[in-house]
SEFI-471383 format. One line per field, with one value per residue: x, y, z of N, C-alpha, C in turn; residue number from 1. Coordinates in steps of 0.02 Angstrom, whole numbers, plus 50000, padded with zeros to 5 digits. Example, Ala and Ser with C-alpha at 12.3 -4.5 7.8 and 13.67 -1.06 7.14 Angstrom:
n_X: (50660, 50642)
n_Y: (49716, 49888)
n_Z: (50390, 50354)
ca_X: (50615, 50684)
ca_Y: (49775, 49947)
ca_Z: (50390, 50357)
c_X: (50660, 50645)
c_Y: (49835, 50002)
c_Z: (50390, 50394)
nr: (1, 2)
***
This chain:
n_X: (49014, 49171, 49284, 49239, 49213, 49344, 49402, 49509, 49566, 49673, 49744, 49855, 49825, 49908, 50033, 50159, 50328, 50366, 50414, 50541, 50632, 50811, 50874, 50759, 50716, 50822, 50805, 50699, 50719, 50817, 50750, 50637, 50746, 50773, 50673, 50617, 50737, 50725, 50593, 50620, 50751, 50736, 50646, 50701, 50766, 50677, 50588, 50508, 50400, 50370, 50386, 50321, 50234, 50328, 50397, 50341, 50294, 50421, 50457, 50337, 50410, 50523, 50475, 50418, 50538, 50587, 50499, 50519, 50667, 50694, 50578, 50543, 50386, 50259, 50137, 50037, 49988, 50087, 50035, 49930, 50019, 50062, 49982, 49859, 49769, 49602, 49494, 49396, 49244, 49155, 49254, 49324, 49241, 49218, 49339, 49340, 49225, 49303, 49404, 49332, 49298, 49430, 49485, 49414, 49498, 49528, 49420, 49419, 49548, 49515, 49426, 49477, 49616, 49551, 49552, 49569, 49660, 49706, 49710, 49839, 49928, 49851, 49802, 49746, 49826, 49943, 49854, 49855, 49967, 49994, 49907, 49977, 50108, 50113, 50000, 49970, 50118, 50187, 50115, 50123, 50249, 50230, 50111, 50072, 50201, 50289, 50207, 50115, 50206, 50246, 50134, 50126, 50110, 50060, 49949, 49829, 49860, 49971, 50058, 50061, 50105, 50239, 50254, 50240, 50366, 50473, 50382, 50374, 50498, 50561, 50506, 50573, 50682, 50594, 50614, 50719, 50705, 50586, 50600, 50589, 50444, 50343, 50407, 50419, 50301, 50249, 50304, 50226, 50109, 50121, 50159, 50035, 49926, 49961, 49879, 49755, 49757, 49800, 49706, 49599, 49665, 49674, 49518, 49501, 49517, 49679, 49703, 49805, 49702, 49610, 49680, 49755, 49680, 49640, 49743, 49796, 49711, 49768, 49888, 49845, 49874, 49951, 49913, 49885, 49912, 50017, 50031, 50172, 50159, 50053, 50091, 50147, 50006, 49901, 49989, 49995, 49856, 49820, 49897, 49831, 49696, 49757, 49782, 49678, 49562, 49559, 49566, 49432, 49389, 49411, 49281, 49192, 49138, 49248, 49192, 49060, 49124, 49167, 49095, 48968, 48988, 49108, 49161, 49185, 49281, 49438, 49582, 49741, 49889, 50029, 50192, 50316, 50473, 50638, 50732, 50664, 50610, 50706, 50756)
n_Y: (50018, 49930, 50007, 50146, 50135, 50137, 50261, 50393, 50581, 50645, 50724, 50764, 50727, 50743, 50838, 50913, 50901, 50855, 50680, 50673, 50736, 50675, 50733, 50746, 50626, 50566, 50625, 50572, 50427, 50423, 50464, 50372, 50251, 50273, 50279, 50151, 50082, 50087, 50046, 49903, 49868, 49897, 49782, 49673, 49671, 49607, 49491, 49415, 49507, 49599, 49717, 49803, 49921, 50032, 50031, 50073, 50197, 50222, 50248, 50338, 50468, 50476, 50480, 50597, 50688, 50659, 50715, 50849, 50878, 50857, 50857, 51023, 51077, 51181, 51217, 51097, 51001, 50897, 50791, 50779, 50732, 50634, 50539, 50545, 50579, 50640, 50521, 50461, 50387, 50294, 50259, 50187, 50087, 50005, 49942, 49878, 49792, 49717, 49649, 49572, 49485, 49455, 49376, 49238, 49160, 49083, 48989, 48910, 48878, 48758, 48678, 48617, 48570, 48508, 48532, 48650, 48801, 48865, 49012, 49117, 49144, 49297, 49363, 49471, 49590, 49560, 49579, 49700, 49761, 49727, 49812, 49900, 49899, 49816, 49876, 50032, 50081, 50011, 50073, 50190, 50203, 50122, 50185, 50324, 50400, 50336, 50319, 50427, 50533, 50500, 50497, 50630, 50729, 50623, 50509, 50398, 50264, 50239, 50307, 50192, 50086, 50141, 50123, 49977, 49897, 49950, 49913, 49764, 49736, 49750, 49647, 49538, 49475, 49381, 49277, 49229, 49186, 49113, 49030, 49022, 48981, 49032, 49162, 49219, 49222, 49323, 49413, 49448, 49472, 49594, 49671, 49676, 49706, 49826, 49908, 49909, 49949, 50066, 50117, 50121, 50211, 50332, 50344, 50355, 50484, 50533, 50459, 50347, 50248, 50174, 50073, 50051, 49956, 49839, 49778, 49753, 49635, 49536, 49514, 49442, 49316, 49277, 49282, 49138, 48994, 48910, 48733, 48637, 48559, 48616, 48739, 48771, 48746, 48850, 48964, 48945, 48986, 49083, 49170, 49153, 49208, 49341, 49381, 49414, 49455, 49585, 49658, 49656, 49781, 49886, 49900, 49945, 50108, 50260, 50382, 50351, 50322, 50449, 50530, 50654, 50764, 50800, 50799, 50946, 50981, 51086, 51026, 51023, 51075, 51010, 51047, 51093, 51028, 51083, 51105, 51081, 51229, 51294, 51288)
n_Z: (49064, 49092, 49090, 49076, 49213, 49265, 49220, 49243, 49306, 49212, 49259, 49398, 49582, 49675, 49749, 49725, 49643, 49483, 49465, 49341, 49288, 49268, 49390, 49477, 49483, 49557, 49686, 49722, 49716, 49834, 49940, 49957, 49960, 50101, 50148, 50153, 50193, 50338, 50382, 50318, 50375, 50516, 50531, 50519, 50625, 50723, 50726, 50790, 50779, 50877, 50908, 50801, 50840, 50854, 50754, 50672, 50704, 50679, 50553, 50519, 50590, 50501, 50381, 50384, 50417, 50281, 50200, 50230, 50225, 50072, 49991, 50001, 50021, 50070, 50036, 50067, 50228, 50317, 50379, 50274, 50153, 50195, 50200, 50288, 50326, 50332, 50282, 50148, 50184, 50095, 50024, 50133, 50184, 50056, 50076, 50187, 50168, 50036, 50108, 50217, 50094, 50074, 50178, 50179, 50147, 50232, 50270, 50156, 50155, 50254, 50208, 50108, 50185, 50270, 50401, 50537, 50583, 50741, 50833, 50867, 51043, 51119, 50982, 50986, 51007, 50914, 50801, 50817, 50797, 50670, 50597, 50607, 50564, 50424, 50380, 50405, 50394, 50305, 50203, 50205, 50158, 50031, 49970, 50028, 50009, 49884, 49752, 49780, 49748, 49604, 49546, 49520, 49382, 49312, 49230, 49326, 49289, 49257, 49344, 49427, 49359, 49359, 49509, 49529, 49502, 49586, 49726, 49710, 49697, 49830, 49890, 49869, 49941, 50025, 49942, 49979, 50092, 50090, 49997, 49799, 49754, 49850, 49863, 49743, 49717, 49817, 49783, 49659, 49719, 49782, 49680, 49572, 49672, 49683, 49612, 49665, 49784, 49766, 49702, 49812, 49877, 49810, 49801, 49916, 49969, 49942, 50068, 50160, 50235, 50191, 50099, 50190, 50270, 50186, 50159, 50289, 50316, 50205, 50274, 50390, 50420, 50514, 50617, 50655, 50700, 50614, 50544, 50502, 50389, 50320, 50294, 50160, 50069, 50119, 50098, 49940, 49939, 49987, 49905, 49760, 49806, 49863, 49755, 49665, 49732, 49795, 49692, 49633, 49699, 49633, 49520, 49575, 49535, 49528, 49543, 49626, 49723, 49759, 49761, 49696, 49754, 49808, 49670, 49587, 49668, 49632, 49565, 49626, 49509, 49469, 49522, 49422, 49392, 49474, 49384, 49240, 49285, 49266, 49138)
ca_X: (49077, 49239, 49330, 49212, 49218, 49418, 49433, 49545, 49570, 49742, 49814, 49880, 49790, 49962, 50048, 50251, 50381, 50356, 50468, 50550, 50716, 50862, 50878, 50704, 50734, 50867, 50779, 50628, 50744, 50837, 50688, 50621, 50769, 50782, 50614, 50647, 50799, 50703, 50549, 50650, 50813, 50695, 50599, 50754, 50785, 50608, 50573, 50430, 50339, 50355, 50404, 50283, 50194, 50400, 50425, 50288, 50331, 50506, 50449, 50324, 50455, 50588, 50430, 50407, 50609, 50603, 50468, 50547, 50716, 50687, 50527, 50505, 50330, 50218, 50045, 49991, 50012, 50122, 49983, 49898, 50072, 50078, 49913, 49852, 49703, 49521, 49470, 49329, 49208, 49143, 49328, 49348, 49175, 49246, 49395, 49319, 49200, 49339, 49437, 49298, 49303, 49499, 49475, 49366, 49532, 49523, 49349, 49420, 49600, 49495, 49386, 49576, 49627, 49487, 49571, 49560, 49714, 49707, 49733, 49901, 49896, 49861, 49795, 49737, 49875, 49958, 49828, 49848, 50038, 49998, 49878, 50034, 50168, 50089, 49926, 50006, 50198, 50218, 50056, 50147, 50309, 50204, 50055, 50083, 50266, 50290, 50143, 50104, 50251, 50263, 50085, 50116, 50092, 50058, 49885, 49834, 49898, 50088, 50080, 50044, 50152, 50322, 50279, 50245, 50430, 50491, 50354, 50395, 50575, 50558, 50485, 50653, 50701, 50552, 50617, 50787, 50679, 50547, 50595, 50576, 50377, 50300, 50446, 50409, 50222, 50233, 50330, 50181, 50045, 50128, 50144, 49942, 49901, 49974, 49821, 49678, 49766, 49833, 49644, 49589, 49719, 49664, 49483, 49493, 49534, 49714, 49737, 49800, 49686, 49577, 49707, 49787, 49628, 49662, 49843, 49796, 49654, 49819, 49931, 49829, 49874, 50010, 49866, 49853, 49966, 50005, 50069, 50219, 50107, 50007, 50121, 50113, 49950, 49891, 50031, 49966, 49797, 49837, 49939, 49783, 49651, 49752, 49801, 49611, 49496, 49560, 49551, 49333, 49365, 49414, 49225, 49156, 49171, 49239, 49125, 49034, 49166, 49205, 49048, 48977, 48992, 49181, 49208, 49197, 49353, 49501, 49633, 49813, 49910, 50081, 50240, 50369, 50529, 50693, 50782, 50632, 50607, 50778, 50738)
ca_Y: (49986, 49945, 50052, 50198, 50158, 50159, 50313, 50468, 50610, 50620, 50789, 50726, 50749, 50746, 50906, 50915, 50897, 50808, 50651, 50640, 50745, 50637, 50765, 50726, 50522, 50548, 50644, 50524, 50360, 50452, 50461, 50291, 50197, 50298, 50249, 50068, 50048, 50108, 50008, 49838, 49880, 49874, 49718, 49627, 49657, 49604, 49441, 49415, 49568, 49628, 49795, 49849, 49991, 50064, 50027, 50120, 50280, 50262, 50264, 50413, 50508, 50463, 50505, 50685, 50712, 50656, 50774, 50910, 50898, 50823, 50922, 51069, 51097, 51224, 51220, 51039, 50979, 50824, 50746, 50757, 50703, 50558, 50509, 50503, 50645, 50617, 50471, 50450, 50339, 50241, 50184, 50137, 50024, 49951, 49906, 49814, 49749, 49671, 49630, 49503, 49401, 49416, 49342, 49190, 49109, 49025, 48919, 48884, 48814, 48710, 48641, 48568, 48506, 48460, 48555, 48715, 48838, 48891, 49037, 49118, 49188, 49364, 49375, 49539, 49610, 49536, 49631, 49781, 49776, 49691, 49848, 49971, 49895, 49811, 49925, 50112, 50080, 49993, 50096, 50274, 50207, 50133, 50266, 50380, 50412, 50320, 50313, 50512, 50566, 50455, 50527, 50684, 50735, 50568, 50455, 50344, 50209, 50252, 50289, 50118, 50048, 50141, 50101, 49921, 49869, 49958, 49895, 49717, 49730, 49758, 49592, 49496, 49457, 49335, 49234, 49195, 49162, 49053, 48989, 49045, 49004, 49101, 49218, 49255, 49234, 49370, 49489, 49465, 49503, 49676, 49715, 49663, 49741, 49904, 49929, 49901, 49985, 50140, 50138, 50138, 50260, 50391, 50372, 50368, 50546, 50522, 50429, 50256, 50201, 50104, 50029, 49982, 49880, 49757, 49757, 49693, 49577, 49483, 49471, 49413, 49211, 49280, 49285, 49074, 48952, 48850, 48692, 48673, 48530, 48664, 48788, 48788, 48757, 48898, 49038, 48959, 49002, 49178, 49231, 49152, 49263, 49410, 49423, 49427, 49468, 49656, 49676, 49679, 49856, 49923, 49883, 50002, 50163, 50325, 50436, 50331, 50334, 50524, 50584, 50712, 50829, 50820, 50807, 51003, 51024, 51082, 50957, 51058, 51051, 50974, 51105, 51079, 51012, 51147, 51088, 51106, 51304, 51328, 51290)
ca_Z: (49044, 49168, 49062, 49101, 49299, 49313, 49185, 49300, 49278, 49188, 49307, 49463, 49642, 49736, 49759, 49722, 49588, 49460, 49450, 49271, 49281, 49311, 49473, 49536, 49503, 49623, 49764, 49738, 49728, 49881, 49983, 49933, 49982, 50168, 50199, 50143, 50240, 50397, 50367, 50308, 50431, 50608, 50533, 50525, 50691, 50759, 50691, 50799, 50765, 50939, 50898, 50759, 50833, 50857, 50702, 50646, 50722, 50663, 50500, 50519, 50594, 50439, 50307, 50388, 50410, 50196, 50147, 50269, 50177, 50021, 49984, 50077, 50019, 50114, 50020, 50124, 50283, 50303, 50377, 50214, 50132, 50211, 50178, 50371, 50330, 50338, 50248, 50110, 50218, 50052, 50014, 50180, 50178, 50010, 50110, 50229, 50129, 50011, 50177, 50219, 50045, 50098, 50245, 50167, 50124, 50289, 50289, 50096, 50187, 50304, 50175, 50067, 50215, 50332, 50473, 50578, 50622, 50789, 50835, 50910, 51117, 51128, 50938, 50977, 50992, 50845, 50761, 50822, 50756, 50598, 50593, 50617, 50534, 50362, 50358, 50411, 50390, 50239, 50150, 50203, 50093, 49945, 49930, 50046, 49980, 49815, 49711, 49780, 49723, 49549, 49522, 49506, 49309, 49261, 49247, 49362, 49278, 49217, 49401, 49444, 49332, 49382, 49559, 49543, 49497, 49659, 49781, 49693, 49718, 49907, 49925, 49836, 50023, 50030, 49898, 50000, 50138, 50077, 49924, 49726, 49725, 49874, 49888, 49679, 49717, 49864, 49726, 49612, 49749, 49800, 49603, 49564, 49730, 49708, 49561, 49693, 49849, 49740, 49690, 49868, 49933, 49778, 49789, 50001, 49986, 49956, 50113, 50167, 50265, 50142, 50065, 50241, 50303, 50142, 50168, 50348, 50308, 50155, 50305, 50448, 50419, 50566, 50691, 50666, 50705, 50555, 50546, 50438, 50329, 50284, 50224, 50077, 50052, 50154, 50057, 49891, 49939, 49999, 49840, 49749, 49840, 49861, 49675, 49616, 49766, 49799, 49616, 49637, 49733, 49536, 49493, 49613, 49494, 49554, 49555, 49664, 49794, 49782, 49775, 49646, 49788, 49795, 49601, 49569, 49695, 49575, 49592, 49605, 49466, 49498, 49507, 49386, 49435, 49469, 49303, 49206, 49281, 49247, 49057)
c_X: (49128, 49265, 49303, 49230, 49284, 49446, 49447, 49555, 49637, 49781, 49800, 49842, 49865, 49995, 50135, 50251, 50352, 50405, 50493, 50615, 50737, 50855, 50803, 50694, 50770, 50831, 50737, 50675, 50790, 50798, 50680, 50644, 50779, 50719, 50602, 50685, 50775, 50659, 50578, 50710, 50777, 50671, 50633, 50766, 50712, 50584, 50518, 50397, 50313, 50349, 50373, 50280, 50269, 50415, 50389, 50275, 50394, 50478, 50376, 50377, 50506, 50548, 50433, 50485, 50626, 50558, 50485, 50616, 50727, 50655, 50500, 50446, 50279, 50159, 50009, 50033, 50054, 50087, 49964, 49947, 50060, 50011, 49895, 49804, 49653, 49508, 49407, 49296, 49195, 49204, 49335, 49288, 49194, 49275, 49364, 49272, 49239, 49385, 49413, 49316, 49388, 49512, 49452, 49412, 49553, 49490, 49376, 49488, 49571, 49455, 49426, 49587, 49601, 49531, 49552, 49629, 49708, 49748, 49807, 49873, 49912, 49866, 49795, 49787, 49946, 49922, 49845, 49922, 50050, 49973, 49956, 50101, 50144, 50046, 49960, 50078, 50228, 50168, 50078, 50199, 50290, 50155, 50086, 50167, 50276, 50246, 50127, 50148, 50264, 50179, 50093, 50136, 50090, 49991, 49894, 49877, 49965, 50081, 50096, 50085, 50221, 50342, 50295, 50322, 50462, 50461, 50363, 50465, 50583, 50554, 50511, 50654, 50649, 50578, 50665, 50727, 50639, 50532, 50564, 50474, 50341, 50356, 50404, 50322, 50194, 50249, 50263, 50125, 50062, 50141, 50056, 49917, 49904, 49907, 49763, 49685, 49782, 49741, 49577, 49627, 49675, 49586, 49472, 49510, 49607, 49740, 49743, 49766, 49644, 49615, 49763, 49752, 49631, 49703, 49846, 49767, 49737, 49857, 49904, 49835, 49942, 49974, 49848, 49919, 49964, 50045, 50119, 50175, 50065, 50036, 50122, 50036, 49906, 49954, 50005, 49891, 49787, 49863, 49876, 49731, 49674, 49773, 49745, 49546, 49506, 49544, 49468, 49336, 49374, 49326, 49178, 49171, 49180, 49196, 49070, 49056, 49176, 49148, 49037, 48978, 49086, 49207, 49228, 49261, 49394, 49540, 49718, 49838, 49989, 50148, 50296, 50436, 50603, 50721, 50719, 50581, 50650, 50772, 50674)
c_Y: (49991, 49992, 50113, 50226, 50166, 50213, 50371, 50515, 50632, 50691, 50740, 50759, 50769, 50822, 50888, 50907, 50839, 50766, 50607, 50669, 50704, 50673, 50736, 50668, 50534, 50565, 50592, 50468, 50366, 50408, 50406, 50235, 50204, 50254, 50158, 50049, 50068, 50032, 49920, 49840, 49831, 49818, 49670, 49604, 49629, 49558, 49423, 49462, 49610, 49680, 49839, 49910, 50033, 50071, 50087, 50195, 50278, 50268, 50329, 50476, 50507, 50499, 50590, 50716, 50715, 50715, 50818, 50950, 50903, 50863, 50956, 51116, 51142, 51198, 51149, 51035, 50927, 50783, 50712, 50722, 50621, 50520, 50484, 50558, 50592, 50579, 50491, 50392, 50290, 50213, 50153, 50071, 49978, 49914, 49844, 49774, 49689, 49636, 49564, 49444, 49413, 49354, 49249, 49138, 49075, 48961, 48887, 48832, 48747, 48659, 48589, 48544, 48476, 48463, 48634, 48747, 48870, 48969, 49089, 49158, 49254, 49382, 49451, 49580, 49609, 49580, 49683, 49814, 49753, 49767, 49903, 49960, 49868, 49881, 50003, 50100, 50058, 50041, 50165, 50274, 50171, 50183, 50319, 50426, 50400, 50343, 50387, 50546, 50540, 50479, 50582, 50715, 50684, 50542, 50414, 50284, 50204, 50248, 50230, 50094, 50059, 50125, 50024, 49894, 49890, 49910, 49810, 49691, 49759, 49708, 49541, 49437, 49391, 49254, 49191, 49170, 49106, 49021, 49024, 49041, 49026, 49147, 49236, 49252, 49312, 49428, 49504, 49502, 49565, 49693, 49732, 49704, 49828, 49932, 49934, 49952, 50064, 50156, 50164, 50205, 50362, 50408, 50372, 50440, 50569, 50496, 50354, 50224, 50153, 50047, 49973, 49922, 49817, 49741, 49728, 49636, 49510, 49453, 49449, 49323, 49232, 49288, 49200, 49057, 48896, 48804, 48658, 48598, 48562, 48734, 48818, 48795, 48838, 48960, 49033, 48989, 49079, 49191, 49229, 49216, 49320, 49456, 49416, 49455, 49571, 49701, 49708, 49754, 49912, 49924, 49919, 50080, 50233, 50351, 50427, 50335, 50390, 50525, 50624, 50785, 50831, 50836, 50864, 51036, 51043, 51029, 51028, 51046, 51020, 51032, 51069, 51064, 51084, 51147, 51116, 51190, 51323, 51329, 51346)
c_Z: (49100, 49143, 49095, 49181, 49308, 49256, 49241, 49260, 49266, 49256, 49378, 49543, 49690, 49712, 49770, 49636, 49548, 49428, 49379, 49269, 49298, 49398, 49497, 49538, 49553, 49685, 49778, 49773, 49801, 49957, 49992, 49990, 50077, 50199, 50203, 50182, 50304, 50408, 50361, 50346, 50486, 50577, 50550, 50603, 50741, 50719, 50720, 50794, 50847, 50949, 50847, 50776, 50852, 50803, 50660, 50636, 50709, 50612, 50477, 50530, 50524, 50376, 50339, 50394, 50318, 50188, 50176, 50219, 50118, 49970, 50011, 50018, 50064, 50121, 50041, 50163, 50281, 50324, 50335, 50144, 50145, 50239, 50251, 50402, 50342, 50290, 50204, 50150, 50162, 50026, 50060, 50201, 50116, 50042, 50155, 50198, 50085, 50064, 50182, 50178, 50060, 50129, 50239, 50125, 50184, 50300, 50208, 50114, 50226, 50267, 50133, 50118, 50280, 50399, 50483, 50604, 50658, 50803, 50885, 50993, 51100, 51064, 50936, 50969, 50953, 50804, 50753, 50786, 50705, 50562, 50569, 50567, 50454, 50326, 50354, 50376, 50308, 50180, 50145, 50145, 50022, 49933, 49986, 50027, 49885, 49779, 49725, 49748, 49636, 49511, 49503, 49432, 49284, 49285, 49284, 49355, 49266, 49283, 49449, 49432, 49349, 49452, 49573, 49532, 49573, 49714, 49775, 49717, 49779, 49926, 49912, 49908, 50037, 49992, 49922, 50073, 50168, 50026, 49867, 49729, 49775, 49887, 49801, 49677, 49771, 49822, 49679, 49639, 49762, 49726, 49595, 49613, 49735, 49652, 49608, 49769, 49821, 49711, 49752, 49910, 49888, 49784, 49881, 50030, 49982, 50028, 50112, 50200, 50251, 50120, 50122, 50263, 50261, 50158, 50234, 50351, 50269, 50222, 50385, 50455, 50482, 50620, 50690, 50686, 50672, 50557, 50489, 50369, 50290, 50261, 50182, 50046, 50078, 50115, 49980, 49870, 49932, 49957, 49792, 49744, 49830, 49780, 49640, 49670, 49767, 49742, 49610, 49681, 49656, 49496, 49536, 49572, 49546, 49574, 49605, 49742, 49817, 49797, 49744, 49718, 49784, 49710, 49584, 49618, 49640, 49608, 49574, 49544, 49504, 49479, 49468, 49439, 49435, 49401, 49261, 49229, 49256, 49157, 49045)
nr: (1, 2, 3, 4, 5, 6, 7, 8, 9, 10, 11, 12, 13, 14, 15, 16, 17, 18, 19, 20, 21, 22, 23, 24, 25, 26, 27, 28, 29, 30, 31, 32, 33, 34, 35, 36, 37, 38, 39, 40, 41, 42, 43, 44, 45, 46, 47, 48, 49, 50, 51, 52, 53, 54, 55, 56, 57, 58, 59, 60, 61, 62, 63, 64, 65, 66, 67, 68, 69, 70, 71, 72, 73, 74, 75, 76, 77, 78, 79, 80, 81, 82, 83, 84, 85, 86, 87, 88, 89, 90, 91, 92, 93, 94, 95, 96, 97, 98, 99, 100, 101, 102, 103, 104, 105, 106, 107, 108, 109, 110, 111, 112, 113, 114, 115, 116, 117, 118, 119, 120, 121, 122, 123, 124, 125, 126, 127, 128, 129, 130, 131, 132, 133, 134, 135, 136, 137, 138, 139, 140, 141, 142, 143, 144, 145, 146, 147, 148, 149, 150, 151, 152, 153, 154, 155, 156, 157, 158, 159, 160, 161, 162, 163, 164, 165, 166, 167, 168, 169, 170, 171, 172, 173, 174, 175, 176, 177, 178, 179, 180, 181, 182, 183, 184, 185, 186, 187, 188, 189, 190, 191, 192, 193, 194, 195, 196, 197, 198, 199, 200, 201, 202, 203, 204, 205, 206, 207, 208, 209, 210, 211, 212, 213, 214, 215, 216, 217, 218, 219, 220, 221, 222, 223, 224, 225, 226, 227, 228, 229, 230, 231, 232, 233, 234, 235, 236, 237, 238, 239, 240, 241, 242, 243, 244, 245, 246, 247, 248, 249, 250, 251, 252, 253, 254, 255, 256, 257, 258, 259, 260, 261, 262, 263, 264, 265, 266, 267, 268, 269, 270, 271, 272, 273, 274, 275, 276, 277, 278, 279)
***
C-alpha cells in the first residue's frame, strides 16, 4: 500500500527546539526571514545570475551566523544543520533518476511546437550556478533551515504542511513579475514540491543534496534560450511536470532508501523549548 511506503516515524530526526511557543515562532520566523532577505536581497541585485556561486556563500555564511546565535546547539555539527553531511546514495539516485523524467519536458515542448530551444553560450556554467543558487542556496533555507526546524516534534507531514505556506509565499514576487498564472503557478510548484524534496532531504540522510538535484533539473529552462512565443507554453509545461513528476520519488518506500541497516539508529528526541522548561 502507498500509505504503508510514506508511513514516518512520528519523533523528529532534527535536533533543536521545538517550534510551538509563541517565543520559538519568533526565533524560527526571525531566522527564516534573515535568511530570506539574504537569499531574495542578492538575487535582486543579479538579474543575470552572474553572481550565484556569491550568493551561495552569502547565504551559508548567514545560515551558520543563525544557528550560531539563534540556536546555539552543541550536540551536531552545523554542517549536519545545514544539511551539507554525507548523503544517502539511494536518495540521491532517486534524484537523478526523477531529474531525468524532469528534464523530458523539453522533447515534450518541441513536439507542441515543432521547434528546438537552443541552447544559451557558456551553458555550463549557468549550470554550475543554477547548481549553487536554486539546488544548495535555496534547499539550505527550505530543508536545511525550515522544514528541520518545523520538524522537530511533529510528523512528517504537519511538517510539510506548516512549511509549505512559507516556501509558497517567497515565490509572491513571481506573480508581479510574470503575471497571476505562472507567477500563482510557480507558488503552487514550491508548495507541491516541498512534499517530494522534504521527502528526499529526510530520507537522503537529512541532507539537501537529493532534493537539490530536482530543484536544478525544475529550473534548468535558464540554460535555453526561449523565444518569447514560447513562453508560455514552455512555463505551462514546467509547472505541469514539476507539480506531478517529483511526486513518483514518494513511491519509492523508505525503508528502501534508508536501509534496514540504518533503521536501528535512535533518532534524537527533540529538546523542549525554554518556556516550556520553565513550566
Amino acid at each position: 500500500m502507498l500509505t504503508d511506503r510514506l508511513a514516518v516515524d512520528p519523533r523528529s530526526p532534527a535536533d533543536g527546539e521545538i517550534v510551538a511557543s509563541p517565543r520559538s515562532w519568533a526565533r524560527f520566523l526571525i531566522g527564516f526571514a534573515i535568511l530570506y532577505g539574504v537569499l531574495g536581497g542578492l538575487s535582486e541585485f543579479d538579474p543575470r545570475g552572474r553572481w550565484r556561486l556569491l550568493i551561495m556563500a552569502a547565504v551559508v555564511l548567514t545560515a551558520v551566523v543563525v544557528e550560531r546565535l539563534l540556536y546555539r546547539d552543541a550536540t551536531t555539527s552545523l554542517r549536519s544543520r545545514l544539511g551539507l553531511g554525507r548523503p544517502k546514495l539511494r536518495a540521491v539516485a532517486l534524484a537523478l533518476a526523477v531529474s531525468v523524467l524532469v528534464l523530458m519536458v523539453y522533447p515534450l515542448y518541441a513536439v507542441v511546437t515543432r521547434s528546438w530551444m537552443p541552447l544559451q553560450p557558456r551553458w555550463g556554467w549557468i549550470l554550475l550556478g543554477l547548481f549553487a543558487f536554486h539546488g544548495l542556496a535555496e534547499e539550505i533555507v527550505w530543508r536545511g533551515y525550515a522544514f528541520r526546524h518545523l520538524r522537530a516534534g511533529r510528523t512528517f507531514w504537519r511538517a510539510v504542511w506548516w512549511s509549505m505556506p512559507l516556501i509558497a509565499a517567497t515565490h509572491v514576487p513571481i506573480v508581479i513579475t510574470m503575471g497571476p498564472v505562472i507567477g500563482l503557478g510557480a507558488m503552487l510548484v514550491a508548495a507541491v514540491t516541498s512534499i517530494s524534496f522534504s521527502y528526499l532531504y529526510e530520507t537522503g540522510r537529512g541532507t539537501i543534496w537529493a532534493p537539490a538535484i530536482v530543484h536544478t533539473a525544475i529550473d534548468m529552462f535558464k540554460l535555453f534560450v526561449i523565444p518569447a512565443s514560447g513562453m508560455t507554453t514552455i512555463s505551462l509545461l514546467l509547472i505541469l511536470i514539476s507539480l506531478t513528476v517529483p511526486l513518483l520519488a514518494l513511491v519509492v518506500p523508505r525503508r528502501v532508501l534508508i536501509g534496514h541497516a540504518a533503521m536501528p539508529v535512535p533518532i534524537p528526541e527533540p529538546r523542549p523549548s525554554h518556556q516550556e522548561v520553565a513550566r
